[in-house]
Structure formats: C-alpha cells, structure tokens
Backbone as ProteinMPNN parsed JSONL, in Angstrom:
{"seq_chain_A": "XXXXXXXXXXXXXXXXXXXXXXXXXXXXXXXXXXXXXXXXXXXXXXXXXXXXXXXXXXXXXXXXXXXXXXXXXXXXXXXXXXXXXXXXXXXXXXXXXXXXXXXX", "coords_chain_A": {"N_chain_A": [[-28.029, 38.224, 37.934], [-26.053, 35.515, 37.598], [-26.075, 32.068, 36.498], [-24.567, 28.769, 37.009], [-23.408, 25.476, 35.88], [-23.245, 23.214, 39.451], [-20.536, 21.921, 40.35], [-17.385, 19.587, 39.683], [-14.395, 18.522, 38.812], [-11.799, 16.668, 38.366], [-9.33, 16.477, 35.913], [-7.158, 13.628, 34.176], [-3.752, 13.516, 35.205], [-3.834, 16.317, 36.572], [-3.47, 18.953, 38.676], [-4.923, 20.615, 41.725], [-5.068, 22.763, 41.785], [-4.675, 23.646, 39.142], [-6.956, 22.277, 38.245], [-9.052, 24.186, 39.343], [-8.495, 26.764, 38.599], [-8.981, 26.177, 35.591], [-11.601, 26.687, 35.816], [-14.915, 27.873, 35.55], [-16.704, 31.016, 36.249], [-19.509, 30.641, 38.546], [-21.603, 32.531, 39.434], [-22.451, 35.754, 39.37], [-22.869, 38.635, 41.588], [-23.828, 41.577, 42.645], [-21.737, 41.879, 40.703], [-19.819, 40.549, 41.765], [-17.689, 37.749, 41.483], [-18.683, 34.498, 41.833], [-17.586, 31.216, 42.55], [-18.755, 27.603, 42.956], [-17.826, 24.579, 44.88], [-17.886, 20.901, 45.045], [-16.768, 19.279, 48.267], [-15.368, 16.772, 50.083], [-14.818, 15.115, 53.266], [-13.34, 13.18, 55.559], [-12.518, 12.76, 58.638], [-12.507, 12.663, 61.63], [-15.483, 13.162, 63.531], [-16.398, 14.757, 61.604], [-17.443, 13.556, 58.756], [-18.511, 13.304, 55.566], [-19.671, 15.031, 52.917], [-19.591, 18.551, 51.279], [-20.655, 21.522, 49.787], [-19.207, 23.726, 48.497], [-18.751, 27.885, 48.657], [-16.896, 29.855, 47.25], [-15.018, 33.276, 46.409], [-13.642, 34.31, 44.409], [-10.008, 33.546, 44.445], [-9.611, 33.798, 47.072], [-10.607, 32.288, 49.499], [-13.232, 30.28, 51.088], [-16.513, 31.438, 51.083], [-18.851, 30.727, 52.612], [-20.044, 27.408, 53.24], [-21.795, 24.454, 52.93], [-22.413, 21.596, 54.267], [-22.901, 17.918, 54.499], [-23.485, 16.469, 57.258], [-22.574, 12.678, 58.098], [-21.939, 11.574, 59.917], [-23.915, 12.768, 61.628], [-26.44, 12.804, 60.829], [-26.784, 15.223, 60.042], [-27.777, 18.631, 57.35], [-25.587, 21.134, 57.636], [-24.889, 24.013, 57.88], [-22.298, 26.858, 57.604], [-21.014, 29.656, 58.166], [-18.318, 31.661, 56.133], [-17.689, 33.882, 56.168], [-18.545, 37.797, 57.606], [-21.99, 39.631, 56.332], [-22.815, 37.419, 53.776], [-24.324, 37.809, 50.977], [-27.331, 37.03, 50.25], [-28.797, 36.2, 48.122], [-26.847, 34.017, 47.143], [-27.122, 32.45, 49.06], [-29.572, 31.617, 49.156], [-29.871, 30.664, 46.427], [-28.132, 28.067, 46.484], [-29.07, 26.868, 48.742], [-31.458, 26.268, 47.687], [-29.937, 24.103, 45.869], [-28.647, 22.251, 47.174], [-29.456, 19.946, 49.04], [-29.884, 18.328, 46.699], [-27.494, 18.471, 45.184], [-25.972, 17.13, 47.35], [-26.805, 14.678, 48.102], [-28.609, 12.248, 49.353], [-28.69, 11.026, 52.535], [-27.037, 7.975, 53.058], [-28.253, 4.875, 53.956], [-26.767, 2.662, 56.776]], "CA_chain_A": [[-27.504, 37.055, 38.581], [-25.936, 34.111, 36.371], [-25.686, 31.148, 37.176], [-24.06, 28.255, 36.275], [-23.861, 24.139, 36.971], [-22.082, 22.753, 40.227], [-19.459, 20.309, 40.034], [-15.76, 19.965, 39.822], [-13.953, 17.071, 38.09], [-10.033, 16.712, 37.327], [-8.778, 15.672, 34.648], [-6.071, 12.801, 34.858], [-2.869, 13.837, 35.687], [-3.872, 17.619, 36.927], [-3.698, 19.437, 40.358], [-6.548, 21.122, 42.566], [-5.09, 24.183, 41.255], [-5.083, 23.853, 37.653], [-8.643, 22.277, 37.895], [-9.52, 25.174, 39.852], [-7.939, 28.096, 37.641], [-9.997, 26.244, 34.509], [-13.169, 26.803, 36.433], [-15.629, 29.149, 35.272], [-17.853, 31.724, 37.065], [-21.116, 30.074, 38.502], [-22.65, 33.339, 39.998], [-22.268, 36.899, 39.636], [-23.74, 38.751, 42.348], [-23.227, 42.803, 42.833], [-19.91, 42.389, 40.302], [-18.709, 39.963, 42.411], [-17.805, 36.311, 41.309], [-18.157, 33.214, 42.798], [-17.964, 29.904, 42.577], [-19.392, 26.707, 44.04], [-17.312, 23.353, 44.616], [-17.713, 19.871, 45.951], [-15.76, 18.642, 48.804], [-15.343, 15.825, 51.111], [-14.168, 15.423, 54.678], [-13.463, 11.969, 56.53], [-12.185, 12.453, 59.609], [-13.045, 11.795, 63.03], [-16.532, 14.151, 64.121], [-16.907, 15.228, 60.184], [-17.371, 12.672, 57.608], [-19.667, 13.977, 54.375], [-19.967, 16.382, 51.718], [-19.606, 20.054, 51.498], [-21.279, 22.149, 48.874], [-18.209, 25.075, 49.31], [-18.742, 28.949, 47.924], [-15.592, 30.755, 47.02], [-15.463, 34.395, 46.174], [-12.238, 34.177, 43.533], [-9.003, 32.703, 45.035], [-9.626, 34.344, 48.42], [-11.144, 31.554, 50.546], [-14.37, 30.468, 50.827], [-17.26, 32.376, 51.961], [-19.8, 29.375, 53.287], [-20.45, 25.918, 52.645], [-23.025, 23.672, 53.237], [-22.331, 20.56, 54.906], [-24.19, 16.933, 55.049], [-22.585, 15.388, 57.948], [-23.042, 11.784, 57.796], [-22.283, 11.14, 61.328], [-25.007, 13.278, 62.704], [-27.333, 12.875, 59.766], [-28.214, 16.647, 58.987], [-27.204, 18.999, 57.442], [-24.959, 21.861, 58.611], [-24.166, 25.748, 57.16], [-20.902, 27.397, 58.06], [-20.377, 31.07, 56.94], [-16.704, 32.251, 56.883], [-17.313, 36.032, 55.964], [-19.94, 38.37, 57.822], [-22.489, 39.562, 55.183], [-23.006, 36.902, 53.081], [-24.967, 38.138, 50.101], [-28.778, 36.37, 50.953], [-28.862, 35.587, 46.727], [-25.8, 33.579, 47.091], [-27.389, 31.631, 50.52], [-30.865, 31.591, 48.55], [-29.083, 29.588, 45.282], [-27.106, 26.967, 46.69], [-29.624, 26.184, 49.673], [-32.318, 24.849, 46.689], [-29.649, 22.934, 44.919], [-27.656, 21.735, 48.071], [-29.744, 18.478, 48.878], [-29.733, 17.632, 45.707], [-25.759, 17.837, 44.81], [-24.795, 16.333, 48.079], [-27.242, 13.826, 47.678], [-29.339, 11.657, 50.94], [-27.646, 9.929, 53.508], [-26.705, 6.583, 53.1], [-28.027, 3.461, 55.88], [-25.567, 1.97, 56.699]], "C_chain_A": [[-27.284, 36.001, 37.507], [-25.372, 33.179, 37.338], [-25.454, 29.762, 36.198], [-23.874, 26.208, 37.0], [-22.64, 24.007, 38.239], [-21.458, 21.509, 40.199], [-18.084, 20.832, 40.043], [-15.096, 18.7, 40.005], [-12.421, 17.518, 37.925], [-9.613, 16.174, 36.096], [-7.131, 15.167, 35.014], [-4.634, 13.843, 34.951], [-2.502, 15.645, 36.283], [-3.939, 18.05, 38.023], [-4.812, 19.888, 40.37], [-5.954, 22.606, 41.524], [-5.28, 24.656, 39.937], [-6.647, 23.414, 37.128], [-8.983, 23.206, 38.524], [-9.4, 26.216, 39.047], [-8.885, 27.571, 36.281], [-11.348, 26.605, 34.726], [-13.532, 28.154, 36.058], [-16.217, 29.713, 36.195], [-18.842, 30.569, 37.459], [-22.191, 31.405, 38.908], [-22.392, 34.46, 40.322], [-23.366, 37.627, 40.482], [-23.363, 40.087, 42.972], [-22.012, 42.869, 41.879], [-19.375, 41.443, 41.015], [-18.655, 38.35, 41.824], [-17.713, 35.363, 41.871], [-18.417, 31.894, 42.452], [-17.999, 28.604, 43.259], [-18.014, 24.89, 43.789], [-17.561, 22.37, 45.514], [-16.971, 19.54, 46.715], [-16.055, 17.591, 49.503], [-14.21, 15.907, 51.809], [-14.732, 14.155, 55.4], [-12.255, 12.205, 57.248], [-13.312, 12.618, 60.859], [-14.275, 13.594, 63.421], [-16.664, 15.117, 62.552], [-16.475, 14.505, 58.993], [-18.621, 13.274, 56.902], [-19.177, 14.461, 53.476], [-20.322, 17.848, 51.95], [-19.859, 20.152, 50.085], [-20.247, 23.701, 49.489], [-18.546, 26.337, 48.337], [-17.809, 29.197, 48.12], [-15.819, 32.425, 46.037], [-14.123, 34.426, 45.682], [-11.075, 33.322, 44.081], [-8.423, 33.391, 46.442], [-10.407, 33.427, 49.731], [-12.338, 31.473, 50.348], [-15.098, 31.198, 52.224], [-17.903, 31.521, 52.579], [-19.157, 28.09, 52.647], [-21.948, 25.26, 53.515], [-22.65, 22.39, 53.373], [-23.039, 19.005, 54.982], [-23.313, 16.231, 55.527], [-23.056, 13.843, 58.204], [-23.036, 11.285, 58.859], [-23.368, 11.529, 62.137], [-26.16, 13.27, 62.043], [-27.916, 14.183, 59.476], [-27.279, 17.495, 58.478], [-26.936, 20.364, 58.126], [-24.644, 23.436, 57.503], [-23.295, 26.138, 58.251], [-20.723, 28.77, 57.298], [-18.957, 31.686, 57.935], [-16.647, 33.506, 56.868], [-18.475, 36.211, 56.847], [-20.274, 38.333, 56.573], [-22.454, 39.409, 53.88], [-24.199, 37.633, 52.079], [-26.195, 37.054, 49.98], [-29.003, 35.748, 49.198], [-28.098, 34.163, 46.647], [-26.521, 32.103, 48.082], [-28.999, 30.467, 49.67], [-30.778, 30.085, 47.661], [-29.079, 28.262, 45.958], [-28.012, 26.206, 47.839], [-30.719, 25.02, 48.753], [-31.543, 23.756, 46.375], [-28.6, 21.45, 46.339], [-27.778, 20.023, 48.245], [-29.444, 17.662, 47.506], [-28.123, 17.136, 44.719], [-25.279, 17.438, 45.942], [-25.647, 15.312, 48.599], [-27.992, 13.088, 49.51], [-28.881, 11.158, 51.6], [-27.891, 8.475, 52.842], [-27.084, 5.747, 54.724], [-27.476, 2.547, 55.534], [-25.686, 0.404, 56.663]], "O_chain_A": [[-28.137, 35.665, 36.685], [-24.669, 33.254, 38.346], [-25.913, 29.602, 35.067], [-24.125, 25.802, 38.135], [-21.502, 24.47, 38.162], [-21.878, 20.361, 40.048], [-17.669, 21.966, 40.281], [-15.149, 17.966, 40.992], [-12.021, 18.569, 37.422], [-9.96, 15.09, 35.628], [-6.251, 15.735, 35.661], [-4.787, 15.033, 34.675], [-1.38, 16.139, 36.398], [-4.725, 17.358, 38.67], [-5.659, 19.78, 39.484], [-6.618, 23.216, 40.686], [-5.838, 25.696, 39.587], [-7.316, 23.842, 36.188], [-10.079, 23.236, 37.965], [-10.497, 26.673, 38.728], [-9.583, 28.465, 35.804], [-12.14, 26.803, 33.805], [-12.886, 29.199, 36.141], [-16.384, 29.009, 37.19], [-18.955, 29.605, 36.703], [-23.404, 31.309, 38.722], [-22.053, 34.611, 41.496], [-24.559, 37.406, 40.274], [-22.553, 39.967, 43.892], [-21.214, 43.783, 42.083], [-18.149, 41.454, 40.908], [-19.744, 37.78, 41.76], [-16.689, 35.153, 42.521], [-19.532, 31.547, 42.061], [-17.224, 28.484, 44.208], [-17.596, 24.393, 42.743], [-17.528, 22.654, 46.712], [-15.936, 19.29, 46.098], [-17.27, 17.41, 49.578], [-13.113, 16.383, 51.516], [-15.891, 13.937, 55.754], [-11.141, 11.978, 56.775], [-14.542, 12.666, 60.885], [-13.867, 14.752, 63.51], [-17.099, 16.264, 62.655], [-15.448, 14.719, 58.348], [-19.601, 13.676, 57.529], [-17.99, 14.222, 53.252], [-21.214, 18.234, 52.705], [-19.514, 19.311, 49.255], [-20.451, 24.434, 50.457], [-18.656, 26.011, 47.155], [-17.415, 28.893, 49.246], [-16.667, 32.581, 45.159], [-13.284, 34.584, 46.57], [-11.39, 32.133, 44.13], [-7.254, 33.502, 46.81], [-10.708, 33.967, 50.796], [-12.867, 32.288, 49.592], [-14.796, 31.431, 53.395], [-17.301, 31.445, 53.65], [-18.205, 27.867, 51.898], [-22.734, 25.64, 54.383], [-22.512, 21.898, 52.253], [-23.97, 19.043, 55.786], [-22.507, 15.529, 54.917], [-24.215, 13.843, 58.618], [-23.95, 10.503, 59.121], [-23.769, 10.899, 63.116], [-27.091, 13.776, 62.67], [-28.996, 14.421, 58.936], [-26.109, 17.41, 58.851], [-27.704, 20.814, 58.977], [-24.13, 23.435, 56.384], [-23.427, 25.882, 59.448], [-20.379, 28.924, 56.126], [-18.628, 31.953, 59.091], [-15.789, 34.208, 57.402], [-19.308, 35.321, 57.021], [-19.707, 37.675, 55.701], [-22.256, 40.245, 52.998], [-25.131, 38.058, 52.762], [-25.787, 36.01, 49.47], [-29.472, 34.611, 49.191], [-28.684, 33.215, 46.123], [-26.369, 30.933, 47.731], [-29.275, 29.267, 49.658], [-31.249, 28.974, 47.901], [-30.037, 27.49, 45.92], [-27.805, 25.0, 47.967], [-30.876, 23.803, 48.851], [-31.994, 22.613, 46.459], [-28.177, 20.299, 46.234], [-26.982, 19.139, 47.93], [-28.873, 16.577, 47.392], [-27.779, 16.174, 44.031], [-24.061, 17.27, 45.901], [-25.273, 14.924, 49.705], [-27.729, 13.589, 50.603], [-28.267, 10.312, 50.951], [-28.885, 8.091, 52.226], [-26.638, 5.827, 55.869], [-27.489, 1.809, 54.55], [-24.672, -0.291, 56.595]]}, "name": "protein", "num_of_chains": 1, "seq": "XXXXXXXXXXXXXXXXXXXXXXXXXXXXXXXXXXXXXXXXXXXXXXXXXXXXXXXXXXXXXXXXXXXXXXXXXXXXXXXXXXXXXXXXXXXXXXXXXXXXXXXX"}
C-alpha cells in the first residue's frame, strides 16, 4: 500500500483537467490506483467539503462528506466493493483535511 499526501491546488491559469492529469498516485491498492481530492459543494441541502476517491479517470469510487448544514459527517460509496484499505485510509485523515465545522 503507498500512500501519498491529500490535496489539490491549480496553478494560475490551468484547468481541472490539466491539474488533474499532473496528479500523482496517492494509493495503490491490489494494482489498482487511486487518488484522493478536495471538493466543495454550496448549494441548497449540501454545503461543505468532500474528501473524493477516484480510481484513474473513471469516476469516483466514495467520498466523504462534512455537511455544514447538518453538522456531520456523511460517506457516499459510488462502486459496490469498495476495497476496506482504501475506506480504512481516508476515514483517519478525513476530519482532519476537511477540517471542524465552523459557528456561525
């Protein structure tokens, strides 16, 4: 298993896609690669931060959620069997890259 930091920055004048395509591995797991990215989501019944897994340029497999309207957070898996290494990872670091709620 390797692993690697999460994050995901642009650089000025670059798309999602070309910062995406520079992105390295974070986590081989059976041969398979994947990697982790930040998102955010403000609209109406999901405002927060997502902690998203992607399994190459095929969609992602989970994420991890801190909805700010309901204060907790939330897991979402988009594939059946998720690989339990993968779930394991990202659940330690999750609080900590999508950080505590905010009072308002």
């Amino acid at each position: 298993m390797k692993r690697g930091y999460i994050g995901f920055q642009f650089h000025i004048g670059e798309s999602y896609r070309a910062a995406n395509n520079r992105r390295r591995c974070d986590m081989v797991v059976r041969g398979v690669e994947y990697r982790f990215y930040r998102a955010s989501s403000v609209v109406e019944g999901r405002d927060g931060l997502a902690l998203e897994c992607w399994r190459g340029d095929k969609g992602p497999v989970f994420e991890i959620f801190r909805n700010d309207e309901t204060l907790r957070f939330e897991v979402t898996l988009f594939e059946q069997d998720v690989p339990l290494e993968l779930l394991e990872y990202v659940i330690v670091d999750a609080r900590e890259q999508l950080g505590d709620f905010d009072p308002l």
